[in-house]
C-alpha positions as CSV (number, residue, x, y, z in Angstrom):
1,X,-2.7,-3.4,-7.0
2,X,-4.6,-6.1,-6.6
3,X,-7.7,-7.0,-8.8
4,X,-10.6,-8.2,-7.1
5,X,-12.0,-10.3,-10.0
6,X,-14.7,-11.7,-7.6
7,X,-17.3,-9.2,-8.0
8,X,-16.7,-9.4,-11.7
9,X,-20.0,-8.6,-13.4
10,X,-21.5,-7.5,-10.3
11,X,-22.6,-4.0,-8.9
12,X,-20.5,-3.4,-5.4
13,X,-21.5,-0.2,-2.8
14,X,-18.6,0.8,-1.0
15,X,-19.2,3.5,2.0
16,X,-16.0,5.0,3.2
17,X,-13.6,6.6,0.8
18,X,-10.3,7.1,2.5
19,X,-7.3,5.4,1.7
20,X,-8.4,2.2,2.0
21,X,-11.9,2.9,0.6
22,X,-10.5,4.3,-2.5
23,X,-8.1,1.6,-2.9
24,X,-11.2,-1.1,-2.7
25,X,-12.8,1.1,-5.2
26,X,-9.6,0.8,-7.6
27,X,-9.5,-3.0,-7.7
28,X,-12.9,-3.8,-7.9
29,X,-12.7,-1.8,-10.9
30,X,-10.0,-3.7,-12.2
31,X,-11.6,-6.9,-11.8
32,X,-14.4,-5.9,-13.5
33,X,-17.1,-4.7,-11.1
34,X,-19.1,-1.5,-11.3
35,X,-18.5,0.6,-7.9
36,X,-21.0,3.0,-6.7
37,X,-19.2,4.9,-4.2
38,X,-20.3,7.1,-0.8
39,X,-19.1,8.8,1.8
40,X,-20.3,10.9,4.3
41,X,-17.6,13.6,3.6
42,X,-18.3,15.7,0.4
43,X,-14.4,16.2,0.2
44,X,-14.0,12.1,0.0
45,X,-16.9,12.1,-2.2
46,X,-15.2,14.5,-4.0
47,X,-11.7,12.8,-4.8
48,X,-13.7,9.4,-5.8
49,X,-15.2,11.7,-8.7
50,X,-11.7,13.0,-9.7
51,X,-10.8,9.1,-9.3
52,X,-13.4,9.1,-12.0
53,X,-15.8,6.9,-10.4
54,X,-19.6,7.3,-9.9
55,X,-20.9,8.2,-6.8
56,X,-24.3,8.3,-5.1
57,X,-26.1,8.7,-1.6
58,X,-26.9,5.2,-0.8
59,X,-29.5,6.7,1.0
60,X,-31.7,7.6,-2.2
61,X,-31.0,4.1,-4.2
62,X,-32.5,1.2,-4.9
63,X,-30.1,-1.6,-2.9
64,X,-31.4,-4.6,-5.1
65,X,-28.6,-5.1,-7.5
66,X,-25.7,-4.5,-5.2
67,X,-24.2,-7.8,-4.6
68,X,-22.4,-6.4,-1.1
69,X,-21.2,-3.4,0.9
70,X,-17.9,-2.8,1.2
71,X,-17.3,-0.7,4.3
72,X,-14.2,1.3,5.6
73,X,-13.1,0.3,9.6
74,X,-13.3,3.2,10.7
75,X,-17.3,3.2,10.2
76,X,-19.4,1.6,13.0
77,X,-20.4,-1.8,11.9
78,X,-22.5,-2.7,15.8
79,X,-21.5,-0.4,18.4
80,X,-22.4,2.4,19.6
81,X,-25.0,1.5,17.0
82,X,-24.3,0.5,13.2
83,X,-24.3,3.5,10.5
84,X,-27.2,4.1,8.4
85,X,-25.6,2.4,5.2
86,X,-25.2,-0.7,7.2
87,X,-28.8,-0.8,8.2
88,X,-29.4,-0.2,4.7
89,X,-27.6,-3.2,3.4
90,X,-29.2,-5.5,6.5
91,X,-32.8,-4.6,5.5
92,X,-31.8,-5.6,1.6
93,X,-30.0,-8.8,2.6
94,X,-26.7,-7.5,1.4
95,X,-23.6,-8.9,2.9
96,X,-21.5,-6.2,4.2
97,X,-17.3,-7.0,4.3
98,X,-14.0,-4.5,4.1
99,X,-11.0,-4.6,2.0
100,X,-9.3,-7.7,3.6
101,X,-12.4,-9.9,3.2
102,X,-11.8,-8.9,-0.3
103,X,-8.0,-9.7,-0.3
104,X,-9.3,-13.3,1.0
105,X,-11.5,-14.2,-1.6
106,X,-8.6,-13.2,-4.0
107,X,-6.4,-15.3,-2.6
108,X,-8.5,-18.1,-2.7
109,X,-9.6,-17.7,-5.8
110,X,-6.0,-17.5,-7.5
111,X,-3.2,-18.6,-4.7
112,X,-4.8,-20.5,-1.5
113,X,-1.5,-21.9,-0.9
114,X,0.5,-18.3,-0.5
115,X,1.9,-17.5,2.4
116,X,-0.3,-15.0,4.6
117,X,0.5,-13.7,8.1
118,X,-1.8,-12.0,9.8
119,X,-1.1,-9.9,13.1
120,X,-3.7,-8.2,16.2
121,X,-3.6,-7.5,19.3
122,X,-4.3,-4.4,21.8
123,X,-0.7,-3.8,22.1
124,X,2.0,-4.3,20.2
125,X,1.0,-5.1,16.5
126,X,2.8,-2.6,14.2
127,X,6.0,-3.6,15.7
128,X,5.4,-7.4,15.4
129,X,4.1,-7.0,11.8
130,X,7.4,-4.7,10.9
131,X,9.6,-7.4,12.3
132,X,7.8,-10.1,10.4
133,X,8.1,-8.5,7.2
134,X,11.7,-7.7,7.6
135,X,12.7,-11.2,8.5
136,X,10.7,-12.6,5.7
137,X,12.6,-10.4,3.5
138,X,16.2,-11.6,5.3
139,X,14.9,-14.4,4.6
140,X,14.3,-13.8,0.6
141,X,10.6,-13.8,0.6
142,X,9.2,-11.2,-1.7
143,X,6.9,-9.1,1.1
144,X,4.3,-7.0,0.9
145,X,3.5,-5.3,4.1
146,X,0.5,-3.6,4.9
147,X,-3.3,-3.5,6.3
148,X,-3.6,-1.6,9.2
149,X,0.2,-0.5,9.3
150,X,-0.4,1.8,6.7
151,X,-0.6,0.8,2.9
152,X,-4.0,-0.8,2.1
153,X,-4.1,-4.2,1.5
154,X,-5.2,-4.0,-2.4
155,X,-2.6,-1.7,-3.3
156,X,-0.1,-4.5,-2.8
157,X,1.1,-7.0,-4.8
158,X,-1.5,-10.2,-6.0
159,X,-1.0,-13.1,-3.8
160,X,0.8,-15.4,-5.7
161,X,3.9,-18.4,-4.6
162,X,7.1,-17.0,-3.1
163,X,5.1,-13.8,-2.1
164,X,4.6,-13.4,1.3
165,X,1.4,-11.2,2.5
166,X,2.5,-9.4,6.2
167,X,-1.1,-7.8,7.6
168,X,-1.7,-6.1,10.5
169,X,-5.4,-5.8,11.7
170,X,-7.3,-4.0,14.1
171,X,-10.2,-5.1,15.6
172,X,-12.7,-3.3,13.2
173,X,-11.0,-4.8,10.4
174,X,-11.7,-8.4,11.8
175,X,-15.1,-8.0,12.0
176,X,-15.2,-7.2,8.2
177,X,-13.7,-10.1,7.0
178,X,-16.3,-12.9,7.8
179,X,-13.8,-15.6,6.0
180,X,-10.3,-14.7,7.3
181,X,-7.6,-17.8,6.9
182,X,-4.4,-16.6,7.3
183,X,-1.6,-19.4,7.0
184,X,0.0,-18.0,10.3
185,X,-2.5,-16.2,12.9
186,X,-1.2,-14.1,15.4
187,X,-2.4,-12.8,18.5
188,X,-0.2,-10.7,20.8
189,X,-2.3,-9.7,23.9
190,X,-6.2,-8.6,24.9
191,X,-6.7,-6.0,27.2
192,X,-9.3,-3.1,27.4
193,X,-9.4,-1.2,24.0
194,X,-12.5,-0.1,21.9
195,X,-15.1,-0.6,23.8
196,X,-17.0,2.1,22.5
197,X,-17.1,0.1,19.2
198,X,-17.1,-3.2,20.4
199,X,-19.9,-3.0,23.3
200,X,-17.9,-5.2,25.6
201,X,-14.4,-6.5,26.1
202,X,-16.1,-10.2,25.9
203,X,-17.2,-9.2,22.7
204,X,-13.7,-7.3,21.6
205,X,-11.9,-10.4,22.7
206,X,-14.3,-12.8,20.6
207,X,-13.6,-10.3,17.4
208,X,-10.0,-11.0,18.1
209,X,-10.3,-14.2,18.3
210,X,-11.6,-15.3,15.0
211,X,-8.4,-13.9,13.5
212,X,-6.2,-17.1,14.6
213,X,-9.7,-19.3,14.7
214,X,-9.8,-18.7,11.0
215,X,-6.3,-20.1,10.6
216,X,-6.3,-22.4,7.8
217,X,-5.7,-26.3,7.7
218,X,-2.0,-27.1,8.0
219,X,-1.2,-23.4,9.4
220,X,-1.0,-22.4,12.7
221,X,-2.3,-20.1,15.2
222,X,0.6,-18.0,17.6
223,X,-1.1,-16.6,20.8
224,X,0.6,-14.6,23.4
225,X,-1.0,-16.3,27.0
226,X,0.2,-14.1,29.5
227,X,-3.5,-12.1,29.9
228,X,-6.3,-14.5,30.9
229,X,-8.4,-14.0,27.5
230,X,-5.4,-14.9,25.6
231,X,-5.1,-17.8,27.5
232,X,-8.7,-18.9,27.1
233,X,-8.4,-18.9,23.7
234,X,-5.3,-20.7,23.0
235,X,-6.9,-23.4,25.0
236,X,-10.2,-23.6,22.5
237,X,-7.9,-23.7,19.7
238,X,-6.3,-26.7,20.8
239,X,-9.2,-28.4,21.5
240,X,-10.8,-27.6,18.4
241,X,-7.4,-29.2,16.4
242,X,-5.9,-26.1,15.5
243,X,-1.8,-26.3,15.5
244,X,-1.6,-23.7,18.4
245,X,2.1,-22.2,19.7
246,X,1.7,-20.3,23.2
247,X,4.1,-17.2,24.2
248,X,4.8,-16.0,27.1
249,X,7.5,-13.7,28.6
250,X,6.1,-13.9,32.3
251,X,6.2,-17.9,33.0
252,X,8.5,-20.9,31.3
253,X,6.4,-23.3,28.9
254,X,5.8,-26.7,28.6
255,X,5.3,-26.1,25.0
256,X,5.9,-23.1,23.3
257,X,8.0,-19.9,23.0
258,X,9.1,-18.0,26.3
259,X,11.7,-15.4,27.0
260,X,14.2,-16.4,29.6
261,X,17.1,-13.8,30.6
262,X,17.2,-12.5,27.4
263,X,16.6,-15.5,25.3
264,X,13.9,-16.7,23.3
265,X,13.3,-20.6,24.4
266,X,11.6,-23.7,22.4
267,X,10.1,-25.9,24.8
268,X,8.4,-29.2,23.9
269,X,7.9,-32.7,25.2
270,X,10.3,-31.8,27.9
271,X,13.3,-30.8,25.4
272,X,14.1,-27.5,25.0
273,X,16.3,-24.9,23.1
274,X,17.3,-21.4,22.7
275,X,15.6,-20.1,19.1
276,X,16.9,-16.7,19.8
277,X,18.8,-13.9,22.1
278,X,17.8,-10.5,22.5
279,X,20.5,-9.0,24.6
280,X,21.9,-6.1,22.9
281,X,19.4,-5.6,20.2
282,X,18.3,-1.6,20.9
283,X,15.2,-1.7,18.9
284,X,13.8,-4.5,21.1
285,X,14.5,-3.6,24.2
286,X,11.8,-4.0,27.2
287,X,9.8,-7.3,28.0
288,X,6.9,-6.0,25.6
289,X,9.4,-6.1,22.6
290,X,10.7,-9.7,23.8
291,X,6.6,-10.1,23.6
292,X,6.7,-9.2,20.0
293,X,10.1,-10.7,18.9
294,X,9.2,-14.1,20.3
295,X,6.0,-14.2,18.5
296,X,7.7,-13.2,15.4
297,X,10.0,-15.5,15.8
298,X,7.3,-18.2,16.1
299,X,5.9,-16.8,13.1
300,X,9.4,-17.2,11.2
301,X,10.1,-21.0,12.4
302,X,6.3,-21.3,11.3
303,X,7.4,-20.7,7.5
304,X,10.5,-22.6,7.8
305,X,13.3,-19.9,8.1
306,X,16.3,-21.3,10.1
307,X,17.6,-19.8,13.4
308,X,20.8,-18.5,12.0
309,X,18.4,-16.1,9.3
310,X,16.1,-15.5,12.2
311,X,18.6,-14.5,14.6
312,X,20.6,-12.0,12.0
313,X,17.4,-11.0,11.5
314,X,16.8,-10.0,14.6
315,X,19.8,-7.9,15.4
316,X,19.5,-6.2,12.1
317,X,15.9,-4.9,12.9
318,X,15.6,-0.9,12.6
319,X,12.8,-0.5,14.7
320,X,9.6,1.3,13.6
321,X,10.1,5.0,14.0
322,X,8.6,6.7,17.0
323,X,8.5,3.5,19.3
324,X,11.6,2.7,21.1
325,X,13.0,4.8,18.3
326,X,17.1,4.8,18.7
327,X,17.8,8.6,17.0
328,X,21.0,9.2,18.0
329,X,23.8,9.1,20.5
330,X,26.6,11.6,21.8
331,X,29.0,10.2,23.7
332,X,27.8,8.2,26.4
333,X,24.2,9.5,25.7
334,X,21.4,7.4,23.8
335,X,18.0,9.6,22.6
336,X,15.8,7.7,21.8
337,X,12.0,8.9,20.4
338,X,9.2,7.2,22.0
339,X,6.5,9.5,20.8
340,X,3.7,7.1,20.5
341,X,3.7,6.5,24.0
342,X,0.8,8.3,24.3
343,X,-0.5,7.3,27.8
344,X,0.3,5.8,30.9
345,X,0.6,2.4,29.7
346,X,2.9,2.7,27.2
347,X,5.4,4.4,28.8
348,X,5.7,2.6,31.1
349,X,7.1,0.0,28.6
350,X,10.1,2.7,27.8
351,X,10.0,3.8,31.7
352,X,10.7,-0.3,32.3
353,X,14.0,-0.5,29.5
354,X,16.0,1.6,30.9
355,X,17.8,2.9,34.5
356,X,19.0,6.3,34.1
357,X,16.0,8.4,32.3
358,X,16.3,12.4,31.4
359,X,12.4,11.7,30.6
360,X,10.2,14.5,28.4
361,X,6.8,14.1,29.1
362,X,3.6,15.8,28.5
363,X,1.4,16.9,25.8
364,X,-2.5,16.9,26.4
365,X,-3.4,14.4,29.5
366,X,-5.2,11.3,29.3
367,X,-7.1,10.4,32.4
368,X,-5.4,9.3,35.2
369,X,-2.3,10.8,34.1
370,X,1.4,9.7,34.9
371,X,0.1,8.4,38.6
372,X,0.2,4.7,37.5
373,X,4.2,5.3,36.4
374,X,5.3,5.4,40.6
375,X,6.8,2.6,40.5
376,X,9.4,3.9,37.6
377,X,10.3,7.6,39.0
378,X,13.4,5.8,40.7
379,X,15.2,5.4,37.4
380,X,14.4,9.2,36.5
381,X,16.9,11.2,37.5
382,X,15.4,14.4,36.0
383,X,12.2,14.9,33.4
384,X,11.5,17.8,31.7
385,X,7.3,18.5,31.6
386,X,6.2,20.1,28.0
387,X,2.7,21.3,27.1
388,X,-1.0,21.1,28.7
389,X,0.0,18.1,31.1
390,X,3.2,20.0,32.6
391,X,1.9,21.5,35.6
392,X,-0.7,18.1,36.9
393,X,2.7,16.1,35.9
394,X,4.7,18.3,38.3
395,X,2.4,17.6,40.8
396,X,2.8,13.7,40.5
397,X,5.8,13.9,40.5
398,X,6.5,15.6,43.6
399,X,10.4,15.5,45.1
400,X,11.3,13.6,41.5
401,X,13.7,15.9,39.8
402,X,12.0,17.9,37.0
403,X,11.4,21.4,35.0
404,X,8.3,22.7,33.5
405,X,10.3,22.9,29.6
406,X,7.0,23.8,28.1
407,X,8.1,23.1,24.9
408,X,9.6,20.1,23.1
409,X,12.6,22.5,21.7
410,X,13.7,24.1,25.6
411,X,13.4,20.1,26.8
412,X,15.8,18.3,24.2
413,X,18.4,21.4,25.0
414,X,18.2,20.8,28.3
415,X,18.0,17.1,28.9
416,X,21.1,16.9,26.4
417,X,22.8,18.9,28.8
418,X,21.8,17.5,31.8
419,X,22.6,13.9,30.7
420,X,26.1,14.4,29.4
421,X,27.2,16.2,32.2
422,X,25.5,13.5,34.9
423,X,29.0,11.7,33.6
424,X,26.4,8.5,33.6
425,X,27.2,5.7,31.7
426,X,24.2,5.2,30.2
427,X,22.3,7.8,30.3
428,X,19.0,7.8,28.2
429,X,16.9,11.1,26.6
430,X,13.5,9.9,26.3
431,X,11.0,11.2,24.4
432,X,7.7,9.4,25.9
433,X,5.0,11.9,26.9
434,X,2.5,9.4,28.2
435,X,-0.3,12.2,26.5
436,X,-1.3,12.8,23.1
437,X,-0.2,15.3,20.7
438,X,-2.8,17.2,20.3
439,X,-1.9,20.3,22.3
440,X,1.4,21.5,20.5
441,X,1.1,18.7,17.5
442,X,-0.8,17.4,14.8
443,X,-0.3,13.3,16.0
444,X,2.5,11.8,17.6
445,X,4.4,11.5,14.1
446,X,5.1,15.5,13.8
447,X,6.1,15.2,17.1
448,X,8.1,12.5,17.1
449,X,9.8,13.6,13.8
450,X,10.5,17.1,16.0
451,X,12.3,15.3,18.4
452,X,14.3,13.7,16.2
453,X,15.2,16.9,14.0
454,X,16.1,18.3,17.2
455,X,18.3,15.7,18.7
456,X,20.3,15.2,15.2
457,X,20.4,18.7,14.8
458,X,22.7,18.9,18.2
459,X,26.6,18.7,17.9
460,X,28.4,15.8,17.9
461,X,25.5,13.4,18.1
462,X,25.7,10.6,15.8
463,X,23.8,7.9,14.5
464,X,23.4,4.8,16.1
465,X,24.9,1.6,14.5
């Protein structure tokens, strides 16, 4: 954990108590504030009492003494119009931050100098920020992983020397953390996301940006520029001073990262060199992992860790599980769990990595469906349609090979069978429903982890090395 000693003395509202929210409400303690805390769910409320700390409706109580709010991301902070507790802490002049801002101060406060990476983007962000923290620690960096990626960033380890801090953020967490200054900044890709909480994508694209804006003096700022608002602001970074590297896996650089037949490639000044190769690395395959590994990378030669670490670093990735998820293979068979491709977009990344697809699909439909996926059904040589989405995915697909499976179970059988008796050489099962979950599954983790039970539970398939 880490104490937030900067509220020491000091009477601190936090609205929000999930994991996060309860975290925030655990160090503050431990740096000596008192924590009144709220929720809008009794059941949160509840747990924060059993936490043994007070609670109140911030409704009912007099704002003076609290010296800020600290509010969970999932709660609107400006669109589609801020909650009631944030109104509350406007009209009393109290600054309202999350549990990042407070992870800042800390650092500032007790370690300025330690190394702190921080990752967003629309796409891409829990793999970049996994990869980060497993070449840091290839590279013999104590890390501590976490933010948005799933442990809350105060239950880590205190900033300190030799400790790296690996933080993936989403949009909402930017915008509570008015002082961010990561040593690295990274920014994968804008594209339509969130509007709903953000107003605008103008406005989503300027929350994005003050994550590598906010880079400190001497670090630098990594910006993916093959989307136009990317490009934008890599450009007022460098006019403002900042140290800005561009990635792109669409067009060569003059200076910068960019992925060239399966390489990553330094360019400046007119010299140039090869940082990296991706061929034959399974957990990054497809141009949007080359998006993520080069920006990595950058991130890596950023802190000074040398191409022969960052390469064997590279091909000894895992992958995060459900995303391009390797889970087994029987003879010339490769299954591989894709289950957060939860719409049209994303699988068409997996659609993209690979020729000869036995593809499971379906779930509950997103609008728009598969129809935006045309331009892949020649590499599908049979798919296997599950839940809600099977019959409008049928349709879609027209003379493409398929089966309405119906369930997740009846598909994996059957594309197992299909695949290894196609005699292909690389045939691919692939999990990517291009829906959510929510028909037949919890969230794209239980189904994902049922896909994977399933495939390891057939014979001969082993794991992959």
């Amino acid at each position: 954990m880490i104490p937030v000693t900067s509220f020491a003395g000091k009477t601190v509202a936090v609205f929000g108590l999930g994991g996060s929210g309860l975290a925030s409400c655990h160090a503050l303690k431990a740096g000596g504030a008192e924590v009144i805390a709220a929720d809008d769910n009794a059941e949160n409320v509840a747990k924060a009492v059993q936490a043994g700390f007070i609670t109140a409706d911030l409704r009912n109580v007099s704002w003076a003494n609290f010296a800020a709010l600290v509010l969970a991301p999932g709660v609107p902070l400006t669109h589609p119009a801020p909650h009631w507790s944030v109104l509350k802490a406007r009209e009393a002049g109290v600054e309202v931050i999350g549990d990042i801002e407070l992870f800042c101060r800390e650092r500032r406060r007790h370690a300025p100098n330690a190394p702190f990476v921080a990752i967003t983007g629309t796409n891409g962000k829990s793999t970049t920020t996994a990869l980060i923290a497993h070449l840091t620690k290839f590279a013999g960096y104590d890390t501590q992983m976490g933010g948005n990626i799933g442990t809350a960033i105060l239950s880590l380890e205190p900033p300190r020397m030799g400790r790296v801090h690996v933080i993936e953020m989403s949009s909402y967490q930017i915008d509570l953390t008015p002082s961010l200054d990561p040593s690295v900044g990274i920014l994968l890709n804008v594209s339509e996301d969130h509007i709903d909480r953000h107003g605008t994508i103008e406005h989503y694209a300027a929350v994005k940006e003050r994550l590598v804006a906010g880079v400190q003096d001497g670090g630098t700022a990594i910006i993916g520029v093959d989307d136009g608002f990317c490009r934008d602001i890599a450009d007022r970074l460098d006019r403002a001073g900042k140290t800005v590297v561009r990635i792109s896996v669409k067009n060569p650089l003059a200076s910068g990262l960019h992925v060239e037949h399966g390489n990553i490639v330094r360019t400046s000044g007119g010299a140039r060199s090869e940082v990296a190769a991706l061929g034959g690395i399974g957990s990054l395959r497809g141009l949007h992992n080359a998006q993520n590994a080069a920006c990595a990378a950058a991130a890596a030669l950023a802190m000074g860790i040398s191409l022969e670490v960052l390469q064997n670093g590279l091909r000894s990735f895992p992958g995060l599980a459900h995303r391009m998820e390797q889970v087994g293979r029987r003879g010339n068979v490769l299954f591989v769990n894709d289950s957060k491709g939860t719409n049209a977009d994303a699988t068409a990344h997996a659609l993209s990595s690979f020729a000869d697809i036995f593809w499971i699909a379906g779930g509950k439909p997103k609008a728009g469906g598969i129809t935006g996926l045309t331009g892949f059904f020649p590499r599908i040589r049979k798919a296997y349609l599950i839940g809600e989405a099977a019959q409008e995915f049928s349709g879609t697909l027209g003379t493409v090979a398929h089966e309405i499976s119906q369930t997740l179970d009846v598909a994996v059988e059957h594309a197992a069978r299909d695949a290894e008796a196609s005699g292909l050489t690389d045939a691919v099962v692939l999990l990517s429903p291009a829906c959510a979950s929510f028909d037949q599954y919890r969230n794209f983790e239980i189904r994902g982890a049922k896909f994977r039970d399933l495939v390891q539970a057939l014979p001969g398939v082993k794991p992959v090395v």
